[in-house]
N, C-alpha and C positions, 0 to 999 in steps of 0.2 A: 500475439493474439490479434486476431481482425480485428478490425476497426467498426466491424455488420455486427461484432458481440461485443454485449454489457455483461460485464461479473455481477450476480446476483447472491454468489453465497457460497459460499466453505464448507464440506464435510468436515467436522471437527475430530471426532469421537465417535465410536460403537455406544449404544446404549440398550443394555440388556445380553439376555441369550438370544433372540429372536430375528438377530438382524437390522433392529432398530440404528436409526445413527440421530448426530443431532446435527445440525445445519446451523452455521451462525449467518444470517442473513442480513443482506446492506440492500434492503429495498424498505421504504419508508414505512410499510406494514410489512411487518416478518415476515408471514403467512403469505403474501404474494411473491414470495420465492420461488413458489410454483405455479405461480397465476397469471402469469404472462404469455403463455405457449410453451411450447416442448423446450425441455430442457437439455442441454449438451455438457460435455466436459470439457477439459484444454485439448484433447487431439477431435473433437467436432463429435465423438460417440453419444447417441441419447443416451441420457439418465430420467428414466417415468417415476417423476418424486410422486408422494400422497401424503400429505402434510396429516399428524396425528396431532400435535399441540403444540404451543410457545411458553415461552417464559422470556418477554424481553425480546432482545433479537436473536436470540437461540432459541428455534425450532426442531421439532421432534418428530422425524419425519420416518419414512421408511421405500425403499429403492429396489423396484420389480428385479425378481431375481435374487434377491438379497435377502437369506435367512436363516441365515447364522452370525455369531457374533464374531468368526475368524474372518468370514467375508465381508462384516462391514469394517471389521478392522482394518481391513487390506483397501480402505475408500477415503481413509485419515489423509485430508489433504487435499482430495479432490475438487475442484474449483467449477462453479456450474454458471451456466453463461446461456442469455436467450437472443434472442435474434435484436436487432437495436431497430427496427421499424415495431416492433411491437410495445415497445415504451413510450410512457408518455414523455413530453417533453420537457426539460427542467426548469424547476420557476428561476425568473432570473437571478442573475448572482448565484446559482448552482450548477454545478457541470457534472455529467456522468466524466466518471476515472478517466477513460478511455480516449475522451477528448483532450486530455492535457498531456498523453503521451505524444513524443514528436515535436512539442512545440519550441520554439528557439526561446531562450531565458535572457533575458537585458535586465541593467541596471538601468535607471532615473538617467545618466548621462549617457547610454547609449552603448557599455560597453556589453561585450555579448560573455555570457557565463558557460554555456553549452546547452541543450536541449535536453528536455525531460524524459527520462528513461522508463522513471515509473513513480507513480503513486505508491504511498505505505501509510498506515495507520493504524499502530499495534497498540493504540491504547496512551499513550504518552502524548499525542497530539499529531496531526497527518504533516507529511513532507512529502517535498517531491526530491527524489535524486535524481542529480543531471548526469550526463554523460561523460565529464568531463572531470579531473580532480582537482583539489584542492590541497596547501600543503599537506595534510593528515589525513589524504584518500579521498573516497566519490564527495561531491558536492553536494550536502541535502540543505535544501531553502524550507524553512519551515510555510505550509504551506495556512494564511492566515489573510482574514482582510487586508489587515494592516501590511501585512509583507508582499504580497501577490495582487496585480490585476491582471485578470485575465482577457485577453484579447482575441476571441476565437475567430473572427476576421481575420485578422493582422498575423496570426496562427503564431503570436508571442504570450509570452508571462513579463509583464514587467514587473521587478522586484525591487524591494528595499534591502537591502543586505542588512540584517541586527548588527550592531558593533562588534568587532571580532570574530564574527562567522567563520572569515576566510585566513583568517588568522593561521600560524602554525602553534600548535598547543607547545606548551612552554616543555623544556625538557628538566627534569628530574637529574638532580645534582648527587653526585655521589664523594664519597672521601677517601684520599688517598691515606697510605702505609703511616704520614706524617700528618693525620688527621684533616688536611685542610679540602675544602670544597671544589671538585672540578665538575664540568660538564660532559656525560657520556660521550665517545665518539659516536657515527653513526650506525654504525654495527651494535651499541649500545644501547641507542635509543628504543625508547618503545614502537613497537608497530603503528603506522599507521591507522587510526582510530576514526570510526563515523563520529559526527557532532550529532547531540540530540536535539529532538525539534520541541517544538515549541506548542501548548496545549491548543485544540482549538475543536469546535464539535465536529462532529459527524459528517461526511455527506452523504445523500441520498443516491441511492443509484435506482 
């Protein structure tokens, strides 16, 4: 995704027979999810949103051309993005997503972790995962005061690693024929697992 667009909100859901959908939206007033100028998708196509109501950050919108409930079904996903010169700018200590994609990731001693792939924030608390892995797959740094400064100069994240971040999670012991405890081989082992992040609020886009 350009670097010219900010994600402003998610088609989530169909809502109704009529075409309705709902939008979960990441701009600091819901409702200006469409208040910024014309809106796009991920391949750059307009979507002409016309916001009907909120509840929270789920908006209740409805999408020119779109009027029926199969066809806003077929929107479940769709990702809406406005131009980044028509946003305001972030108060400090806030960055839109899109700035901390690409940035190089260091430790407090200077060692480099890999560069940020993407922003996520499903609810459990936001992260960033790097490009790079770690014993038990991608690398996500919880992203929090505490753990992150952001340096959009310097076009780095410096981070504090939490104790056993980078750890490999421990392997799961199993029992042999004559009862006693070994450790699986690796063809044994369980897959590869993301680490979960860590709570922290919202940010605005």
């Amino acid at each position: 995704m350009p670097k010219s667009r900010v994600l402003v909100g998610e088609i989530v859901r169909a809502r109704g027979i009529r075409g309705e959908v709902v939008i979960r939206s990441y701009t600091a007033d819901p409702r200006m999810v469409a208040g910024y100028g014309p809106v796009t998708d991920d391949r750059g196509h307009a979507v002409a949103v016309t916001i009907e109501g909120s509840d929270g950050e789920m908006v209740r919108a409805r999408i020119d051309g779109v009027d029926s409930r199969t066809q806003a079904e077929a929107l479940r996903g769709t990702r809406l993005y406005v131009a980044r010169e028509a946003l305001p700018e972030p108060a400090p200590g806030e960055y839109y997503h899109v700035d901390l994609i690409g940035l190089d990731v260091v430790t407090a001693d200077g060692t480099e972790l890999g560069r940020v792939r993407t922003y996520e924030d499903h609810g459990a608390g936001a992260y960033l995962e790097l490009d790079a892995d770690g014993p038990d797959g991608p690398i996500c740094i919880p992203f929090t005061p505490e753990t992150c400064a952001v340096d959009l100069g310097a076009g780095k994240v410096r981070v504090t690693v939490p104790e056993g971040l980078l750890d490999p999670a421990p392997k799961p012991e199993t029992e042999t024929a004559e009862g006693e405890a070994q450790t699986p081989t690796n063809a044994e082992a369980n897959p590869r697992r993301r680490r979960g992040p860590m709570r922290w609020r919202r940010r605005r886009s």
